[in-house]
C-alpha positions as CSV (number, residue, x, y, z in Angstrom):
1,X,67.0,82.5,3.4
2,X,66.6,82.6,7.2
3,X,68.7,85.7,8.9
4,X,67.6,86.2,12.7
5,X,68.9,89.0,14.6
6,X,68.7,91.1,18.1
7,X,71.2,93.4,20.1
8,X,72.9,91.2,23.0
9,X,74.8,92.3,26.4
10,X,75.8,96.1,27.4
11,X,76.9,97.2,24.0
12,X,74.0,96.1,22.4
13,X,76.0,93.8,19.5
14,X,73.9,92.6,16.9
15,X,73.8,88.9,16.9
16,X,72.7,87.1,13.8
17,X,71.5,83.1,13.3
18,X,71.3,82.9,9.1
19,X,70.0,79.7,7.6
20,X,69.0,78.3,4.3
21,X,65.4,77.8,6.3
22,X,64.2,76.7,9.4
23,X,64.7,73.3,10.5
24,X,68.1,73.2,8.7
25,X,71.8,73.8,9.9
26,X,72.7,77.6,10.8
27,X,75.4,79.8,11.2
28,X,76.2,81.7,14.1
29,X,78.1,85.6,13.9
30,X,79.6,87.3,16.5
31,X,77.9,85.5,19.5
32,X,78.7,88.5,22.2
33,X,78.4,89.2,26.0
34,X,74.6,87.7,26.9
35,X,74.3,86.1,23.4
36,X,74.0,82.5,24.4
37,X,70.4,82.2,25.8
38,X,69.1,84.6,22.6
39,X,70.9,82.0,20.5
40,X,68.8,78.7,22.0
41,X,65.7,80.6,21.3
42,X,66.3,81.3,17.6
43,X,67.4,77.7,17.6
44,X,64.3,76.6,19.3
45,X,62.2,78.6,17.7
46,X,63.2,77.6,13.6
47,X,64.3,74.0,14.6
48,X,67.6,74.6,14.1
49,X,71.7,73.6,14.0
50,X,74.4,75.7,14.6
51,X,77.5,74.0,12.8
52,X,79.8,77.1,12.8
53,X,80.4,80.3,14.4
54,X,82.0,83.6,12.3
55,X,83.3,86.5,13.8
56,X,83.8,89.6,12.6
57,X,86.7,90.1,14.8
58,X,88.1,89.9,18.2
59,X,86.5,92.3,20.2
60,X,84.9,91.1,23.6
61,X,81.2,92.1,22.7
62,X,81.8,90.0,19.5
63,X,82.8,87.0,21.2
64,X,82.2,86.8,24.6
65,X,80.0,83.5,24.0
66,X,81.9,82.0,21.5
67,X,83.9,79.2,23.5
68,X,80.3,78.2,25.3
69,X,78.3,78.5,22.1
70,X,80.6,76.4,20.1
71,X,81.0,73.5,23.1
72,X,77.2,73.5,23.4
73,X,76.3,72.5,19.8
74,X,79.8,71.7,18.5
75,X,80.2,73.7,16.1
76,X,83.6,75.1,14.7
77,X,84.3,79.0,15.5
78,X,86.0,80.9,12.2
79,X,88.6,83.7,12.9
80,X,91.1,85.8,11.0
81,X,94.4,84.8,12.7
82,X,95.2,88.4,13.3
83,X,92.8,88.1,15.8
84,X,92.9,84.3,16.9
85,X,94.9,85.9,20.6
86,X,91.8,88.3,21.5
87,X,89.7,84.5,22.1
88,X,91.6,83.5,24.8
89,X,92.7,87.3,26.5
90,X,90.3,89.6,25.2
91,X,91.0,92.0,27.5
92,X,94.4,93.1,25.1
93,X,91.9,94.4,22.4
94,X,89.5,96.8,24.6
95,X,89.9,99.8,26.6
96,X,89.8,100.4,30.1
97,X,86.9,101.5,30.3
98,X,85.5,98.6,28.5
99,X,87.5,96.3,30.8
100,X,85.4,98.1,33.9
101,X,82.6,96.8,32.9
102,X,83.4,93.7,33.0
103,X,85.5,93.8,36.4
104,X,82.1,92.7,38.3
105,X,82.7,89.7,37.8
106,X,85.5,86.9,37.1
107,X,85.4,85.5,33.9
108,X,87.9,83.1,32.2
109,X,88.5,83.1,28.5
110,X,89.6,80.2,26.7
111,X,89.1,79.5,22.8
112,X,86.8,77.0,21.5
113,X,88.0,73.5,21.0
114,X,87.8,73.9,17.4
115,X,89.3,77.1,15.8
116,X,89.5,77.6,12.0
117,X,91.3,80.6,10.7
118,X,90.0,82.8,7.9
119,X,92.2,84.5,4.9
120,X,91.0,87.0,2.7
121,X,89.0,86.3,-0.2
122,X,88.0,82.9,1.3
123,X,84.9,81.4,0.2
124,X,83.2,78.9,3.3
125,X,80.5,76.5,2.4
126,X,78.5,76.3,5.5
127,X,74.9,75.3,6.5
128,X,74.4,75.1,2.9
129,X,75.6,79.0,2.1
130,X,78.3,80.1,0.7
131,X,80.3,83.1,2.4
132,X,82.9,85.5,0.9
133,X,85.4,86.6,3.5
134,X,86.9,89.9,3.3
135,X,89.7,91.0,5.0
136,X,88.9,94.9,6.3
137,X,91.7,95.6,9.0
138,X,91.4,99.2,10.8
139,X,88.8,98.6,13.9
140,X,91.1,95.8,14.8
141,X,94.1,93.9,12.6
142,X,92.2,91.0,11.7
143,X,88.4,93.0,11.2
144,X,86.5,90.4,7.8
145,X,83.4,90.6,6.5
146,X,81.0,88.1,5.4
147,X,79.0,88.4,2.4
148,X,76.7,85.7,1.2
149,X,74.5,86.2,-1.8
150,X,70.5,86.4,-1.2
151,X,67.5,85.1,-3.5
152,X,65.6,88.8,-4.1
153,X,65.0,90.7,-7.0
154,X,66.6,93.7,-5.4
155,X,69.1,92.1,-3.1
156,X,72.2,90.3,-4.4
157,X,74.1,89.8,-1.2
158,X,73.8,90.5,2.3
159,X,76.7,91.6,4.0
160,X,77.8,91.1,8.0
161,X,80.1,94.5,8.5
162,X,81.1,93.5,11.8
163,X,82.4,96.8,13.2
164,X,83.4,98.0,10.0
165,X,80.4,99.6,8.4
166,X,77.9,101.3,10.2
167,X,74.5,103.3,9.1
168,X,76.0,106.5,8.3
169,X,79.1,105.7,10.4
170,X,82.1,103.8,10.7
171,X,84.1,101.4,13.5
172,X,86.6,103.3,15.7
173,X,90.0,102.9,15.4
174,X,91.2,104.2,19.1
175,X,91.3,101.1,20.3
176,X,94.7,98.8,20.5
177,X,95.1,97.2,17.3
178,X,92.9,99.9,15.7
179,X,94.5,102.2,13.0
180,X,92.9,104.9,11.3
181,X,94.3,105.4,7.7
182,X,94.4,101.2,7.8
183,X,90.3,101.4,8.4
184,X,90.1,104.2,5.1
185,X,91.7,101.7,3.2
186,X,89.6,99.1,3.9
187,X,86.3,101.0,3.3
188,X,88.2,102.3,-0.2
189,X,89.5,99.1,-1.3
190,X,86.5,96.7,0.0
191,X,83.6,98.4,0.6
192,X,83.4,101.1,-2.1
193,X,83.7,98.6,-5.2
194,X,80.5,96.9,-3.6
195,X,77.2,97.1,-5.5
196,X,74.2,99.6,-4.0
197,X,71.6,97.0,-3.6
198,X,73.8,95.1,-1.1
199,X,72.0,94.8,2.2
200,X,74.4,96.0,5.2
201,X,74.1,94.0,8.4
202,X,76.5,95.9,10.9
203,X,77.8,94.9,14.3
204,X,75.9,97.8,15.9
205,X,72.6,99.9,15.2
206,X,70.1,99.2,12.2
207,X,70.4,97.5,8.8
208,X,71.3,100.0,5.9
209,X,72.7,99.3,1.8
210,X,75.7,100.1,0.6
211,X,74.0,102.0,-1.5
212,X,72.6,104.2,1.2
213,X,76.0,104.5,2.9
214,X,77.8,106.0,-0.4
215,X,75.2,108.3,-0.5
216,X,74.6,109.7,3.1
217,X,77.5,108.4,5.1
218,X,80.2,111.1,5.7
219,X,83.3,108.8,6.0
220,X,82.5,107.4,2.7
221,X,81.7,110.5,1.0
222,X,85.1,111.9,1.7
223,X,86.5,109.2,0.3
224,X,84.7,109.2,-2.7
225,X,85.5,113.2,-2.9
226,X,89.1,112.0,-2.2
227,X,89.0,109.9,-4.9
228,X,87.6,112.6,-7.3
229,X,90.4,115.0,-6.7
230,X,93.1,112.0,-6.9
231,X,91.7,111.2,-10.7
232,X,92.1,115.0,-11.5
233,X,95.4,115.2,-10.4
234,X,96.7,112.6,-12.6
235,X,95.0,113.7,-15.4
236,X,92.2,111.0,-15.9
């Protein structure tokens, strides 16, 4: 498996390009501010064919190139629908400081012409992999992940956290559509059951495991602690 990466536009997004191998189709996830030109050289480079683009979710340094990226190789562009508005008015799902940055400038957001919608626990056949979807509200109300499997002795599936997971972090929730206790649920529910040798590719920073992250990251910890104490209560 193919899975190409760099940090793209002012908030330094991780974009990745995964394939089967080069010279095949590709997928594209979370094609941010600056993303575009990174994207043609990955294609360039390994010969290859975007067909679809995932996002995470909705926020503006996720998608910022999604409409041009989808028009320039036609491929379709996969979102939860409780983030399908942010595509065309972005600006309702950042702050306004975010919204500064941006002011330099007149840009005009409309969606791509070919939007899917993704639901949770839906399974996409694309380029030739197979994706889980997982739907992790909290950073934003329609946050998913993307876990594919991967061919290594010590890897069973790679995992695109989006904003979600982070090495030894976790996505904000201060922002509109963000909720705190929403995002603990989500990390309890589908991101604690995961196995440890799952590689963790987030929207931000370096790659970690989830393995890693119950071990070292403080939000998760709590939870687990949390958890602990909830079993003793009842007895079990």
């Amino acid at each position: 498996m193919l899975i190409a990466a760099f940090p793209a536009g002012p908030w330094g997004t991780n974009c990745y390009v995964a394939a089967t191998a080069a010279g095949n189709e590709c997928v594209v996830i979370d094609p941010g501010m600056d993303a575009a030109d990174g994207i043609a050289e990955v294609v360039r480079e390994h010969r290859l064919k975007p067909v679809a683009v995932l996002l995470t979710h909705g926020h503006v340094d996720h998608m910022f190139s999604v409409t041009p990226v989808s028009g320039t190789y036609d491929a379709t562009a996969w979102i939860h629908p409780g983030d399908r508005h942010l595509l065309a008015d972005p600006m309702a799902g950042i702050s306004a400081e975010s919204a500064g940055m941006l002011l330099g400038g007149k840009y005009e957001f409309t969606e791509p012409d070919d939007v899917k919608e993704l639901g949770d626990g839906a399974e996409l056949e694309l380029a030739g992999l197979r994706f889980l979807v997982d739907h992790t509200p909290g950073h934003t109300e329609g946050s998913v992940t993307f876990r594919t499997p991967y061919d290594a002795a010590d890897i069973s599936e790679v995992m695109f956290s989006g904003d979600l997971l982070f090495q030894g972090s976790i996505g904000r929730t201060d922002l509109p559509g963000g909720d705190h206790p929403t995002m603990l649920r989500s990390l309890t529910e589908k991101v604690l059951p995961l196995a440890d040798d799952i590689v963790v590719l987030p929207g931000h920073g370096d790659q970690t495991s989830i393995g890693r992250e119950r071990a070292t990251n403080p939000f998760l910890l709590d939870l687990l602690q949390q958890g602990s104490a909830d079993r003793v209560t009842r007895g079990l």
